[in-house]
C-alpha positions in Angstrom: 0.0 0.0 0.0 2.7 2.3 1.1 5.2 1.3 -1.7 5.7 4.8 -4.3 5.0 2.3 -7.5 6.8 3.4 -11.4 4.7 3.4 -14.2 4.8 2.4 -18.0 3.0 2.6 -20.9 2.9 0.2 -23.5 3.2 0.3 -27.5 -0.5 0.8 -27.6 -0.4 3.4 -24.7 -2.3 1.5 -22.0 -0.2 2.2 -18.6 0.8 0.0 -15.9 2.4 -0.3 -13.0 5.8 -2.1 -12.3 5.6 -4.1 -9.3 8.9 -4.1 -7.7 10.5 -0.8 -8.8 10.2 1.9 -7.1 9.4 5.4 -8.9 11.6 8.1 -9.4 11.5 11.6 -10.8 13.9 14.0 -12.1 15.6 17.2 -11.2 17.6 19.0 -14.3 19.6 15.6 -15.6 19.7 13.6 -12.4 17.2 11.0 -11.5 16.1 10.2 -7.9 13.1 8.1 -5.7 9.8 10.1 -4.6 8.8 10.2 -1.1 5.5 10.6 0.0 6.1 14.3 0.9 6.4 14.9 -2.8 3.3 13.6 -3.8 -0.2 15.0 -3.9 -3.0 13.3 -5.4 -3.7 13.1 -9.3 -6.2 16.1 -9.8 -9.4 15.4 -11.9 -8.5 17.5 -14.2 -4.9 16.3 -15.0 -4.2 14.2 -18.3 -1.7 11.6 -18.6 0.4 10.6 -21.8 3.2 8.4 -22.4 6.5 9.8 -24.2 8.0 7.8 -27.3 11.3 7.2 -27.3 12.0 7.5 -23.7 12.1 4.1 -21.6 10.6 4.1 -17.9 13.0 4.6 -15.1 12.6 2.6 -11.7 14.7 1.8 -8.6 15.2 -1.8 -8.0 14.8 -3.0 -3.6 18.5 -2.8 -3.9 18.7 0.3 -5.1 19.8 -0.4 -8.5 17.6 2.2 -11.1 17.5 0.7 -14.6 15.2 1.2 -17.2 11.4 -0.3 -17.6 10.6 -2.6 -20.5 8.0 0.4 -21.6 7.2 4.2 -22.1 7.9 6.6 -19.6 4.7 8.3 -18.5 4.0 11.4 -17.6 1.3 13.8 -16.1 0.2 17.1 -17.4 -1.2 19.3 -15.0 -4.2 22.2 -14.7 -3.7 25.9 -14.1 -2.8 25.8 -10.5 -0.5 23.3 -9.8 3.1 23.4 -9.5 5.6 19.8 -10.8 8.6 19.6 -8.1 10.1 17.2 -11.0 10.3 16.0 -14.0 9.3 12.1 -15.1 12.5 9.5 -15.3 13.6 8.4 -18.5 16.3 6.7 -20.2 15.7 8.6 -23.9 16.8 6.6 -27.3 19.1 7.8 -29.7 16.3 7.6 -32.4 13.7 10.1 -30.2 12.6 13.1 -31.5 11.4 16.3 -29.6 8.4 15.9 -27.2 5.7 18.7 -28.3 4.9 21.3 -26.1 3.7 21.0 -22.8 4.6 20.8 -18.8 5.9 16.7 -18.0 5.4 16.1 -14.7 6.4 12.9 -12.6 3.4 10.2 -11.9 3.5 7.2 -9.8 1.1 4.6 -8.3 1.0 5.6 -4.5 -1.6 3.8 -2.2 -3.1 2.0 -5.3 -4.0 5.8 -6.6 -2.4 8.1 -8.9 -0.1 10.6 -7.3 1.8 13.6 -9.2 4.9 15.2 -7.7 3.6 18.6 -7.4 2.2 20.8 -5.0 -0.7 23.1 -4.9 0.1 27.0 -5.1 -2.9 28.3 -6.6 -6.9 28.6 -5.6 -8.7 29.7 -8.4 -12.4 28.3 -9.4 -12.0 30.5 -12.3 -10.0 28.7 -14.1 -11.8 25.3 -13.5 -12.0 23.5 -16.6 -15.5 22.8 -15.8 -16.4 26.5 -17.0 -14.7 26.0 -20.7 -15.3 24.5 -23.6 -19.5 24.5 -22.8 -21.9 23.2 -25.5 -23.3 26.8 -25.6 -19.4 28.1 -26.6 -20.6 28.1 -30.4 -23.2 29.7 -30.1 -21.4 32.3 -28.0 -18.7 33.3 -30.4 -21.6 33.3 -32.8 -23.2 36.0 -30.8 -20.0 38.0 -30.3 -18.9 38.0 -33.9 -22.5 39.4 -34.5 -22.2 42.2 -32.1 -18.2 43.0 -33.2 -19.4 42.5 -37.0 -15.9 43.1 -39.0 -13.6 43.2 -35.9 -10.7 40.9 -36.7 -9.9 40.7 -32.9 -13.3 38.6 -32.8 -12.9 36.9 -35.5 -8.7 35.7 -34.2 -10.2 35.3 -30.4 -13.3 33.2 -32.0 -10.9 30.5 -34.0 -8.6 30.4 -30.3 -11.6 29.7 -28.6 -12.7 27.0 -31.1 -9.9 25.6 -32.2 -7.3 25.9 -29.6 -9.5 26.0 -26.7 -7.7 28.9 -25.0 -10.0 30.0 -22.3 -8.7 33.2 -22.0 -10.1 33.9 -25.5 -13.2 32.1 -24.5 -14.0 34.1 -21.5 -14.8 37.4 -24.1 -17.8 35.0 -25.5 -18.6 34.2 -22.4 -18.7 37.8 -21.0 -16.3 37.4 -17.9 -13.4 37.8 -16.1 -10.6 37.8 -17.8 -10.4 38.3 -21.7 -7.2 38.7 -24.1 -7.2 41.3 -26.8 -3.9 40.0 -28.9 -2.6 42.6 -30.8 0.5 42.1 -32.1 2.1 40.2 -34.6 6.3 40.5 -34.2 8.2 39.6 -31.5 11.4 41.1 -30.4 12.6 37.7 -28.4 12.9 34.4 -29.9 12.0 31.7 -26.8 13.3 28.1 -27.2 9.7 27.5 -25.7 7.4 30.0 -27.7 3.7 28.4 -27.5 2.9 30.7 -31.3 5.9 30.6 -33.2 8.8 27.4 -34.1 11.0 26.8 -36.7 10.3 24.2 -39.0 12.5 21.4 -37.9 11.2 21.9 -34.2 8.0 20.9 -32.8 4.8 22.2 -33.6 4.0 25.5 -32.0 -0.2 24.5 -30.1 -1.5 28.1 -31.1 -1.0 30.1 -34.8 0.4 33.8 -34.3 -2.2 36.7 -35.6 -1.0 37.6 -38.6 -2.8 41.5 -38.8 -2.3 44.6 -36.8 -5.4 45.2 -35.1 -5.9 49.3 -35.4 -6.2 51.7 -31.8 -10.7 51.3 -32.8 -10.9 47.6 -33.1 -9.0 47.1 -29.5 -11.0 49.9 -27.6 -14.4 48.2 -29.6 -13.7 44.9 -27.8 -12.0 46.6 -24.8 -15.3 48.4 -23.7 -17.5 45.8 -24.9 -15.7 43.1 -22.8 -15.2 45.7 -19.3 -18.7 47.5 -19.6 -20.6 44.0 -19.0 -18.0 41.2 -17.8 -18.2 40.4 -13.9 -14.5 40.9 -12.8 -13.4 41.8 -16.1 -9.9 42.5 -17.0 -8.7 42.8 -20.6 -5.2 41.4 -21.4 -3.0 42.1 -24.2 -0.3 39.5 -24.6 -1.5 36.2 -25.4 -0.4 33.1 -26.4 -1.3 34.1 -30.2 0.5 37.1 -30.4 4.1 38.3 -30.2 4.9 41.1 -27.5 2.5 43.6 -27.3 4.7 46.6 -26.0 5.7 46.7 -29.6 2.7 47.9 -30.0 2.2 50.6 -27.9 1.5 53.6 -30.8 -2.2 51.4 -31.0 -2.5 49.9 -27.4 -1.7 53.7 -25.9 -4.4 55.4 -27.9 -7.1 52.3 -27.8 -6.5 52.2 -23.7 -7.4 56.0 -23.6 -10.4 55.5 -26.2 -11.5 53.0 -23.8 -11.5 55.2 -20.8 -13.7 57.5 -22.0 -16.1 54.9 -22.8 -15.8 53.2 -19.3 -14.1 53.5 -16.2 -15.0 49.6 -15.5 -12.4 46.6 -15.0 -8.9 46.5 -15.3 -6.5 46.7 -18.3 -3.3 44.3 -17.9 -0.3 43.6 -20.2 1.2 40.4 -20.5 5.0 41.6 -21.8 8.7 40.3 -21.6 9.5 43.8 -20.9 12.0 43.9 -22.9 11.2 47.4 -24.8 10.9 49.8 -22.2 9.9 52.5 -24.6 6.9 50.8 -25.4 6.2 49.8 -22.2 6.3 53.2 -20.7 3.8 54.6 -23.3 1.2 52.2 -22.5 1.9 52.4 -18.6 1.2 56.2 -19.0 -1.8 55.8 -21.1 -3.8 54.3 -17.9 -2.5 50.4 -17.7 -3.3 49.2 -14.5 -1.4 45.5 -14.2 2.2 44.8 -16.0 2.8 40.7 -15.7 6.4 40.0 -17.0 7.2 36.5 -18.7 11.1 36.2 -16.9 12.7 32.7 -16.3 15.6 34.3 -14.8 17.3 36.9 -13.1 20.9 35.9 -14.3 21.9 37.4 -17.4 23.5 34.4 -19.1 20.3 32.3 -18.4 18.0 35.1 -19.4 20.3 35.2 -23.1 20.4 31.6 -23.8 15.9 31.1 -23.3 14.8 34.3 -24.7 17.4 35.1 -27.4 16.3 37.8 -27.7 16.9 41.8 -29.2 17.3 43.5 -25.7 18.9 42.7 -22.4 17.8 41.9 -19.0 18.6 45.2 -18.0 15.5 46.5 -20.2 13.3 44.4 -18.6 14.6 45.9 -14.9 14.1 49.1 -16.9 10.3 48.3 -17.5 10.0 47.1 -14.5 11.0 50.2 -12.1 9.0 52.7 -14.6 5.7 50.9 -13.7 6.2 50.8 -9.9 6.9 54.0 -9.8 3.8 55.2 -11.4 2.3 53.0 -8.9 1.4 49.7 -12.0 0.8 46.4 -10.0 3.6 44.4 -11.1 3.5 40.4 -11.1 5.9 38.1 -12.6 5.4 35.1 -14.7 7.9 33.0 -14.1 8.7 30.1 -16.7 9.5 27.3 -13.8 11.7 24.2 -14.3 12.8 21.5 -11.3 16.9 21.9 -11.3 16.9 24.8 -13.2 15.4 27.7 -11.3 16.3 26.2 -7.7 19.7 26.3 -8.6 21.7 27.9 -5.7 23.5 30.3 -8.4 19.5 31.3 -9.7 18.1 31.5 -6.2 20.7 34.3 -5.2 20.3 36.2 -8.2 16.6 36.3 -7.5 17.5 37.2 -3.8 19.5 40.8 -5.7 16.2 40.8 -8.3 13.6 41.4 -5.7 15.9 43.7 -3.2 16.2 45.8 -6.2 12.2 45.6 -7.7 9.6 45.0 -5.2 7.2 43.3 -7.4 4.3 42.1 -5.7 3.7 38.9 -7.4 5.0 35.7 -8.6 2.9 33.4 -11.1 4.5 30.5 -10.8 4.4 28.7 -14.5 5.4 25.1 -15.6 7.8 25.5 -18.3 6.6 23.7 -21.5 9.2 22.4 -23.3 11.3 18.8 -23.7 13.3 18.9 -20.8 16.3 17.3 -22.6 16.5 20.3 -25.1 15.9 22.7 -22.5 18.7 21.5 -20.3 20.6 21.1 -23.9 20.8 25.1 -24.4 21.2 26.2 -20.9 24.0 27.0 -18.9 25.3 24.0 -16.8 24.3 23.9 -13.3 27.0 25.9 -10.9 25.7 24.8 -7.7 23.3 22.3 -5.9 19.9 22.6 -6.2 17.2 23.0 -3.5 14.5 21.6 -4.9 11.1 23.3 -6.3 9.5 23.3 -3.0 12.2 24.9 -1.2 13.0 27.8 -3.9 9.3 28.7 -3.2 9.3 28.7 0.4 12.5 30.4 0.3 11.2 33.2 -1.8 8.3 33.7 0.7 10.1 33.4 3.8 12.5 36.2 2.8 10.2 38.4 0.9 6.8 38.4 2.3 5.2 41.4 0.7 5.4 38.7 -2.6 1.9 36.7 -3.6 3.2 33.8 -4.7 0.5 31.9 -6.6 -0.5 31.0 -10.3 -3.7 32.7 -11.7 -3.6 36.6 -12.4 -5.8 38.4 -9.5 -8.3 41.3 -9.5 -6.4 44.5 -8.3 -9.1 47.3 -9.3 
């Protein structure tokens, strides 16, 4: 009963558990056993795969780990959940990329499904049991009718559809929050972009906009969205869409047109900060919440994910303009068991938040194959703590920061 069992999947992708190894997970390229203390039961929600090309890891009673004659397994979790590691796998020469998405470690503990994650994030919002409704048709139907021509409608309506984004869906369903995406160019290229991949690499799960919405069509579905939606916030910076900041000569003026219209709801930006000029022309235009996408604080690791046009010093630069004007700022930051917990990462975040008081952290799986992940990043300098402990440690020593998951109402 008590025994922390290893799965496998066979070729037809029926799983199983192995009776007599014990399971183990993974933190940056090492493999060790789950304890009970890093379990929490599967949630509801969660889905469960299998990962071709990558044979099952298990720890034999005399502590011998060697592969499993099947397919490592792996858990994908809801909004809300953090992983504390990675799944154990011996991968093939022959494998190719895993799409993607956030593999988390599953094992058979007290004849359930356990995950080794942790909870950081309350949030019925974001329920899956509020998406994806036999009415959602019908909805965008409705919305498309009352935004007739807006191409923001029409891109949100096919995310809503077709990629079942429920930030796009919450527009149709006139609530909470609801992304406006605006902007087609990026001025980063992330190993993990979710809109945008080369050719040879996996398939991106969402299609970049491919128009530039004008200053009218945002502020059209801006006030249409605040002036009725309980809660509402409007977001620019989705998953479809480049960096919005980029944008600013249309976000600027359509955030102004929309204040004379309504004074309801809050207008956030969803930005990797990185062009401060941009950013301070839509702070000053009225934006109320600035999230920044950051997976670290260390210059080096900053270069090699995001690749980007700008340094990390821009994105401090962002950062301190909307404090100052008094912009709640959160982070959103990309997380990855033996990458961020490193003991090099964990004091540069230590200097980070000394220097910029933000009042939030979002903590984010990172969705990507952790092999090519590890593959581009700088080796590891020091021990790591673990994902639990890099959490509590942020909170213990900075207790003005909300550390959660979910983006929360400050209006």
């Amino acid at each position: 009963m008590n025994e922390i069992r290893a799965l496998y999947a066979d070729e037809k992708g029926e799983i199983f558990d192995a009776p007599g190894f014990a399971a183990m997970g993974r933190v940056g390229r090492d493999s060790v056993p789950l304890t009970p203390e890093d379990l929490i039961p599967l949630p509801e929600s969660a889905d469960l795969m299998f990962l071709p090309g990558r044979l099952a890891l298990g720890m034999t009673g005399e502590g011998e780990v060697m592969p499993i004659a099947g397919q490592a397994v792996a858990a994908l979790l809801p909004a809300g959940y953090t992983r504390l590691f990675l799944p154990a796998y011996e991968r093939e020469e022959t494998a190719e990329l895993l799409p993607l998405y956030g593999y988390t470690a599953v094992a058979l503990y007290r004849e359930e499904l356990y995950a080794a994650a942790i909870y950081t994030d309350e949030n019925d919002k974001w329920d899956p049991v509020h998406y994806n409704t036999r009415q959602l048709k019908k909805l965008v139907q409705r919305t498309k009718k009352d935004l007739k021509g807006n191409r923001i409608a029409e891109q949100v309506g096919r995310c809503s559809l077709e990629w079942h984004c429920c930030t796009a869906q919450n527009l149709f369903y006139r609530r909470w929050e609801a992304g406006i995406p605006t902007s087609p160019v990026c001025n980063a290229n992330c190993f993990g972009c979710i809109s945008l991949q080369p050719a040879q690499c996996c398939p991106s799960p969402q299609s970049r906009i491919t128009f530039s919405p004008t200053p009218e069509e945002i502020a059209e579905v801006g006030v249409y969205h605040l002036s009725v939606a309980p809660d509402g916030i409007i977001s620019f910076g989705q998953g479809c869409e480049g960096e919005p900041s980029l944008a600013a000569d249309r976000i600027a003026p359509a955030i102004s047109l929309i204040r004379r219209r309504t004074g309801k709801g809050q207008i956030n930006m969803n930005s990797n900060g990185g062009y401060t000029e941009g950013v301070k022309k839509i702070v000053d235009a009225g934006l109320d919440s600035l999230r920044v996408s950051i997976i670290s604080a260390r210059e080096r690791s900053y270069d090699a994910y995001y690749r980007a046009s700008y340094p990390l010093a821009s994105v401090k630069a962002s950062i301190r303009y909307a404090l100052d004007k008094g912009v709640y700022v959160s982070l959103n930051m990309l997380c990855f068991p033996g990458f961020n917990d490193r003991e090099e990462e964990v004091e540069a975040w230590r200097e980070f938040f000394r220097e910029l008081p933000v009042q939030m952290v979002q903590v984010r799986n990172l969705n990507v194959d952790p092999d090519a992940f590890l593959d581009i990043m700088p080796e590891a300098e020091g021990k790591c703590l673990g994902t639990k402990r890099f959490l509590q440690t942020l909170h213990e020593e900075f207790p003005q920061l909300v550390i959660g998951s979910f983006s929360h109402s400050v209006v």
